[in-house]
C-alpha positions in Angstrom: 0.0 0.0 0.0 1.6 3.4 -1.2 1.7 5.9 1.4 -0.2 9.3 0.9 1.3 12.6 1.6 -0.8 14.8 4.2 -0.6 18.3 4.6 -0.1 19.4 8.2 -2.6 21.6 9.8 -2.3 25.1 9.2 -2.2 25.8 13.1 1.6 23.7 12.7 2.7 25.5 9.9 4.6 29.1 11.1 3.1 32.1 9.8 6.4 33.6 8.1 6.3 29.9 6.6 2.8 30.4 5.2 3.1 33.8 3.9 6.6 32.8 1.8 4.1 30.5 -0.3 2.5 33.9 -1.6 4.0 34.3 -5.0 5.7 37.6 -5.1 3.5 40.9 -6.0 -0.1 38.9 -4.8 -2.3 39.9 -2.3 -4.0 37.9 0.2 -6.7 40.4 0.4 -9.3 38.2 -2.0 -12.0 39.7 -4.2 -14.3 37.3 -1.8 -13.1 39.6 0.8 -13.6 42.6 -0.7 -17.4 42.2 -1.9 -17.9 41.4 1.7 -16.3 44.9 3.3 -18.2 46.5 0.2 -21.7 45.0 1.9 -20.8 46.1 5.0 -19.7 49.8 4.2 -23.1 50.3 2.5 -25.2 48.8 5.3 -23.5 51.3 7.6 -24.3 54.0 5.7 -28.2 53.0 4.9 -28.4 52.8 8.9 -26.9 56.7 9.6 -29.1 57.7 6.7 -31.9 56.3 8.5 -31.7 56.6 12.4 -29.1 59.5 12.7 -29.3 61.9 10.4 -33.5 61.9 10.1 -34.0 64.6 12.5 -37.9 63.0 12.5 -37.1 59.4 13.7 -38.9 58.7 16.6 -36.2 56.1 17.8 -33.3 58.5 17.4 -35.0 62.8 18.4 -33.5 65.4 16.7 -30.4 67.3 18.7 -31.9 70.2 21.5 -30.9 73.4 20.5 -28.1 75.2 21.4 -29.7 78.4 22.7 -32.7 77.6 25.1 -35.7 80.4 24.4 -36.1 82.2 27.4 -32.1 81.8 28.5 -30.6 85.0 30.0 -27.3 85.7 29.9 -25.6 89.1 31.5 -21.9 89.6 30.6 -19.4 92.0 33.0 -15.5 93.0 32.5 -14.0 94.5 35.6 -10.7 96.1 35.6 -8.7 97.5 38.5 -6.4 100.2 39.2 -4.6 101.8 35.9 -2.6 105.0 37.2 -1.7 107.1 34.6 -1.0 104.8 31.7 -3.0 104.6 28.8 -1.4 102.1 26.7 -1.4 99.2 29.3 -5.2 100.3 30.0 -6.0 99.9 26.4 -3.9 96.7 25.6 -6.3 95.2 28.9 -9.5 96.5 27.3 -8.8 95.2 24.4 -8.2 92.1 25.6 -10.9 91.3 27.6 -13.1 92.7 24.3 -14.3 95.8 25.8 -13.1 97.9 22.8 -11.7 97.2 19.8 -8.3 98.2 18.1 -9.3 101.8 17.7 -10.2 101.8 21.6 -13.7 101.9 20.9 -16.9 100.2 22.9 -17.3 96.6 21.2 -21.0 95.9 22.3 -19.8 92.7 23.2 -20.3 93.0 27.1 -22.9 94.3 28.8 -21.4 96.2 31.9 -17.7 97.4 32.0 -16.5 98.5 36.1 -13.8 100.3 36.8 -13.0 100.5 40.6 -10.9 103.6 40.8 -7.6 105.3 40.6 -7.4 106.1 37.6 -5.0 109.2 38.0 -1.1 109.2 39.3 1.9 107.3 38.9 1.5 108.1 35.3 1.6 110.8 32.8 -2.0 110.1 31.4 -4.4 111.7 33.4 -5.8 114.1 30.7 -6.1 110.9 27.9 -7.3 108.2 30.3 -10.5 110.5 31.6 -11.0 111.7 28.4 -11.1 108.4 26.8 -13.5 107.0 29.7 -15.9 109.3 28.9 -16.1 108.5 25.6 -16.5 105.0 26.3 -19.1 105.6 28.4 -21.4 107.3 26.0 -21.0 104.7 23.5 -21.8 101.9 26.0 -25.1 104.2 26.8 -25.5 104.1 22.8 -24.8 100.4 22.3 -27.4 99.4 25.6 -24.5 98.8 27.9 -23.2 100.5 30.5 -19.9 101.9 32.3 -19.5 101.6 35.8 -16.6 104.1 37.8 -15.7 104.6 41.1 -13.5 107.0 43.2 -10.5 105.4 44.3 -8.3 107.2 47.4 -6.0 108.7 44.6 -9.4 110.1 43.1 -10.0 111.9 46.5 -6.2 112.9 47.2 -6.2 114.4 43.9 -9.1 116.9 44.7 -7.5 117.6 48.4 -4.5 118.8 47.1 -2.4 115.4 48.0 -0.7 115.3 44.7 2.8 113.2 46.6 2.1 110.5 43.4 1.7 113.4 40.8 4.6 113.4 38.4 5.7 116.3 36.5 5.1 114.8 33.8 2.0 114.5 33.8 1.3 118.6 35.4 3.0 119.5 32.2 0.3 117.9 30.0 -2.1 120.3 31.5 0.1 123.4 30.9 0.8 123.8 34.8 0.0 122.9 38.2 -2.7 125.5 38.5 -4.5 124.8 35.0 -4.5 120.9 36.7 -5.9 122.0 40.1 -8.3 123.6 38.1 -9.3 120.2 36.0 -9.5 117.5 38.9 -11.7 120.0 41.1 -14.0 122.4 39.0 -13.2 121.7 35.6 -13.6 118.6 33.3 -12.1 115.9 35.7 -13.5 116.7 38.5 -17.0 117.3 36.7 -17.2 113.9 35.6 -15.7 112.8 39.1 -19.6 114.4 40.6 -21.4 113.1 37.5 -20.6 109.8 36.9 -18.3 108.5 39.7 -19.4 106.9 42.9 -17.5 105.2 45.9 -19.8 101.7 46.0 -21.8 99.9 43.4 -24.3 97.0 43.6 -24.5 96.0 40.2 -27.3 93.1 39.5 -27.0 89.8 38.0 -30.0 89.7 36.4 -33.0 91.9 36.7 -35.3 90.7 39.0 -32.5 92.3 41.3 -33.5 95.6 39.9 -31.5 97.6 37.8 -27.5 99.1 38.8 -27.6 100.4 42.0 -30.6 99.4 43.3 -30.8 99.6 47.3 -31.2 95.7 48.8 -33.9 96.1 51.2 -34.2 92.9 53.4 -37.5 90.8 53.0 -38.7 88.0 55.1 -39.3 85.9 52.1 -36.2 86.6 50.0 -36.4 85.0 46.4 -33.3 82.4 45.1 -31.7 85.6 43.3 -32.6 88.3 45.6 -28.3 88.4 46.7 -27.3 87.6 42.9 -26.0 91.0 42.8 -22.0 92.1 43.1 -20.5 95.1 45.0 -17.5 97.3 43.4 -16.1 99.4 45.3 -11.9 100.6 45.3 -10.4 99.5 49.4 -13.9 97.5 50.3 -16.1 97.9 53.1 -14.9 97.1 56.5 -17.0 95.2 58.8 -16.9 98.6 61.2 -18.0 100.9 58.4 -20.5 98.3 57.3 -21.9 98.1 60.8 -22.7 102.3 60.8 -22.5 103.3 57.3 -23.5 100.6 55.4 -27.1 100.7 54.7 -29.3 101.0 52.6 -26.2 99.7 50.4 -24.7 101.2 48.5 -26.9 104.7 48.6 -25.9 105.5 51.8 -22.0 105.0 51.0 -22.3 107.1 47.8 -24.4 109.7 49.4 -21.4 110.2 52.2 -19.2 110.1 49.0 -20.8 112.9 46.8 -21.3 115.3 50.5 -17.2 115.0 50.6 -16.3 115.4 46.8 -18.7 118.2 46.8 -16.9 119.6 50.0 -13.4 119.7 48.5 -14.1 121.0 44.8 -16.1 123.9 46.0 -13.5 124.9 49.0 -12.4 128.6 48.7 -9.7 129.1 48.4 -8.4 126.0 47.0 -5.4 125.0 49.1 -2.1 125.1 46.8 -0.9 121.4 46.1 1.1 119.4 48.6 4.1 119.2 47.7 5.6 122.0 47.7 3.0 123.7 49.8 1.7 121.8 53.4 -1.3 119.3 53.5 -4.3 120.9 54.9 -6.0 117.7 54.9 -10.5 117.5 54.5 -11.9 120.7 54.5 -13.0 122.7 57.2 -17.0 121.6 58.0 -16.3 117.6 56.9 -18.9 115.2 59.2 -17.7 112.6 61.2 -19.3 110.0 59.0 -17.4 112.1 55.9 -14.1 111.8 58.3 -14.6 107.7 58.4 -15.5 107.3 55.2 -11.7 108.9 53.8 -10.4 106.9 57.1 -8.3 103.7 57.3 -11.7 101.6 57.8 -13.3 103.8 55.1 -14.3 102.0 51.4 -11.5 104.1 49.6 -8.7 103.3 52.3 -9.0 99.8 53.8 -7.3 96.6 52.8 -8.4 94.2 55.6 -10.0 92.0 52.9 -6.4 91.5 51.1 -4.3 92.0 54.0 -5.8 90.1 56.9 -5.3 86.1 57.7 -7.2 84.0 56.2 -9.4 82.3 58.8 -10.5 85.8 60.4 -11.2 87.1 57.2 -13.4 84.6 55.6 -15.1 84.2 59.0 -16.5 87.5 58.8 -17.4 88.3 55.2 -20.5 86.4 54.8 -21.9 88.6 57.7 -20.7 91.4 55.4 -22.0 90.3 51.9 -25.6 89.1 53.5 -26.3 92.8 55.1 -25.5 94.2 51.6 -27.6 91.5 49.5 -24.4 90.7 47.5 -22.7 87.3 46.9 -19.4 88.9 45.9 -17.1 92.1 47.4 -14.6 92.5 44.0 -11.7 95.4 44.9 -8.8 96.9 43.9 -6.4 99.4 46.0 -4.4 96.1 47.2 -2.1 94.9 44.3 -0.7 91.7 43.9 1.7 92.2 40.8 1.5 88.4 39.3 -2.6 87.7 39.4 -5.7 88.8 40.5 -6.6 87.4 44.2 -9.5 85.5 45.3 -10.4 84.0 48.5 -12.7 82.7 50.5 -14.1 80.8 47.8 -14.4 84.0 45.8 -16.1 85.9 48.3 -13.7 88.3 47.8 -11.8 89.0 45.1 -9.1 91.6 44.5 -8.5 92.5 41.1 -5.0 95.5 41.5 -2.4 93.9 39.4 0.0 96.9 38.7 -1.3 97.2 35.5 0.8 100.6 34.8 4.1 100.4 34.0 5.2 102.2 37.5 4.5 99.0 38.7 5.5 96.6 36.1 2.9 94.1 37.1 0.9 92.0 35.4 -1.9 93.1 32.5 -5.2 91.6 33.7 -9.0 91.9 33.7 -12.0 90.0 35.4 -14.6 88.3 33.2 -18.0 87.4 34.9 -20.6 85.3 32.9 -23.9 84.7 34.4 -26.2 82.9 32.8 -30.0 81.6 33.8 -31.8 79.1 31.7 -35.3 77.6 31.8 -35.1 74.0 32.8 -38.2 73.2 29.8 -40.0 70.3 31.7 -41.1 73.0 34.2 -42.5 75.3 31.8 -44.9 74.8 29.0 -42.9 74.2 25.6 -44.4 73.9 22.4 -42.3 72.3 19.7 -42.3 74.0 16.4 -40.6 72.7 12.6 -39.3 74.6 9.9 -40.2 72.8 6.8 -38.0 73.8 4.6 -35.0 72.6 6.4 -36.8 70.4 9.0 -35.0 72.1 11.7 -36.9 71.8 15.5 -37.0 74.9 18.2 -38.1 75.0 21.5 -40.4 77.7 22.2 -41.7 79.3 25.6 -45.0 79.7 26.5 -46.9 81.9 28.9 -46.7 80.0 32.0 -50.1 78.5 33.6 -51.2 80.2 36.4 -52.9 77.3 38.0 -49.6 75.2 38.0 -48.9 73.9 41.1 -45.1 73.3 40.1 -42.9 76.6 40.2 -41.1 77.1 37.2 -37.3 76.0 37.5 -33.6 77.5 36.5 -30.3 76.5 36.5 -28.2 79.5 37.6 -24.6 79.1 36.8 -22.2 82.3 37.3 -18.6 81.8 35.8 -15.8 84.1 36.8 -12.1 84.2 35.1 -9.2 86.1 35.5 -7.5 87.3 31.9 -4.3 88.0 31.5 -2.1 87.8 28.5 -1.9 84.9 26.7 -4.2 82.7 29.2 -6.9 83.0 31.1 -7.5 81.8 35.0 -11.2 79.6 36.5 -11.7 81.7 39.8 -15.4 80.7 39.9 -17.7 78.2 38.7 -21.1 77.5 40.2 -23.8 75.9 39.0 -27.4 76.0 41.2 -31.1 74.7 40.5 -33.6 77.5 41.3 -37.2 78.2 41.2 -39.3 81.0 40.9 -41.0 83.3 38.1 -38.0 86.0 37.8 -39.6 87.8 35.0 
């Protein structure tokens, strides 16, 4: 019997052994092989067609929109102390997209602060006030708004205090006389009395009323009745807060117009110091007038920068909850590499040394808040474009037999922008309920 000749089972034979039977220049990849991959491709492609992209298909809805209807959304850019330099002012305003290359309002924020000192250090006085009251019109034109404040460089100014005035900067106003004249009854110190106060309480959203609106405590406070923020340039002490500080912040910025009205009308006006002596407030100042320019006063204190932690962030709440604010944001105090916050951003200090008699670091604050209807709470109808089959979500008047309040989620970002990269100081996120409108 001849014996036969078996081939051994492919698992025995070694792969590189296998593959060297391929002639040269062949493929293993059969036509077999590629009708099936061929099949498969299409299949795939019938099944997207059908369940993905048919915005109709009741297994697979249609994408939500991007933008709910009814979603509110209140953009702020806060910027600290500047001192006399104009270019570093505009190279931060036009970073945080406040104004644009020619130094003009963008329209792409809704409020722009300022929280004071402005003036000294510098040599810019004359274009930095200039240029803020231009901005401020067009803000007003645009449906924004420009928020300033009186910083203790501000008030020195109009005492006579000029130790941080540089020559420099006198000469841009032809002399010292032509200057005094400017920052007291002239165009400086006019827009000082127009359109500068010592505190702000600027809102969140409207149903906190509109820019400085008194908080008046209530017995049933609503979710957002504290989702306001106070500006001011040294803060407010827990002393002041405890005499002065209410009805916040009318009572702050009425002590503050009584004393800048005091010093601009003074007659004579006492020469500048140096050369001359300081005659320090003018002769008839209150007592309250007297604390507020003090070292506990909003234009002078830095207990919210300077003080340990522990005692500091033990006592703020107390602070923030008298006012009906979540947030006390300051300047006055600089830290030359980054803006400051603490206690959770309770407090946040926003003096970088942003002139160049400093040499600190170009920065800006960004706050996003942003409210938007969670739609299972409200009544939504859903309607279709036909022409491109696109869906929207659309708002109706709420029933006023529901028995469920109508729900939010609240969520109020804050970053610090600097150069080249920006900083999370805040994010929180809340559920709330209520009819805010």
């Amino acid at each position: 019997m001849s014996a036969r000749r078996q081939r051994p089972p492919a698992a025995s034979t070694p792969l590189l052994e296998r593959n060297a039977r391929i002639p040269p220049g062949q493929s293993r990849f059969t036509r077999r092989t590629f009708i099936r991959l061929f099949i498969f491709l299409v299949s795939v492609g019938l099944l997207y067609t059908v369940f993905l992209r048919n915005p109709t298909s009741p297994e697979l809805p249609a994408k939500a929109p991007e933008h709910v209807e009814g979603q509110y959304i209140r953009r702020i850019v806060a910027v600290g102390d500047l001192h006399g330099d104009y270019d570093n002012a505009l190279k931060v305003l036009r970073m945080a997209d406040v104004v644009d290359a020619n130094g003009s309002w963008t329209g792409n924020i809704d409020y722009f602060v300022q929280t004071g000192d402005i003036v000294d250090r510098g040599v810019d006085t004359i274009k930095l006030y200039t240029w803020m009251e231009k901005l401020r019109q067009q803000a007003r034109n645009a449906g924004g708004a420009m928020f300033s404040h009186m910083g203790n460089h501000e008030f020195m100014n109009v005492l006579g205090d000029w130790r941080y005035v540089l020559q420099g900067d006198i000469e841009t106003f032809g002399s010292a006389a032509k200057r005094q004249a400017a920052v007291t009854t002239g165009f400086i110190g006019s827009a000082w009395a127009a359109n500068y106060t010592v505190a702000s309480r600027v809102p969140l959203h409207p149903s906190s009323g509109a820019p400085f609106t008194d908080y008046i405590p209530s017995s049933s406070p609503s979710m957002l009745s504290h989702a306001s923020l106070s500006f001011m340039h040294g803060g407010l002490s827990p002393a002041f807060a405890k005499v002065h500080g209410s009805p916040y912040p009318s009572a702050i910025n009425a002590l503050g117009a009584s004393l800048l009205r005091r010093c601009r009308t003074r007659n004579p006006l006492p020469p500048p110091s140096p050369p001359a002596p300081y005659t320090g407030l003018p002769p008839g100042t209150t007592p309250a007038e007297h604390l507020l320019y003090g070292a506990d006063g909003p234009l002078w204190y830095r207990g919210w920068a300077l003080d340990e932690t522990h005692a500091v962030c033990n006592t703020v709440g107390e602070v923030i909850e008298k006012i009906g604010v979540r947030r006390l944001i300051i300047g006055h105090t600089p830290d030359f590499e980054k803006i400051v916050s603490r206690c959770r951003g309770k407090i946040i200090i926003i003096d970088t040394g942003i002139s160049k008699a400093y040499g600190g670091v170009l920065s800006a604050l960004s706050i996003t808040y942003t409210l938007t209807p969670i739609l299972s709470s409200f009544n939504v109808s859903v309607t279709s474009d036909l022409a491109d089959t696109a869906q929207q979500q659309v708002l109706q008047e709420p029933d006023a037999n529901a028995a469920e309040p109508r729900k939010w989620v609240e969520t109020e970002e804050i970053i610090a922008l600097y150069p080249g990269r920006r900083e999370q100081l805040v994010l929180e996120e809340r559920e709330v309920e209520g009819d805010f409108w």
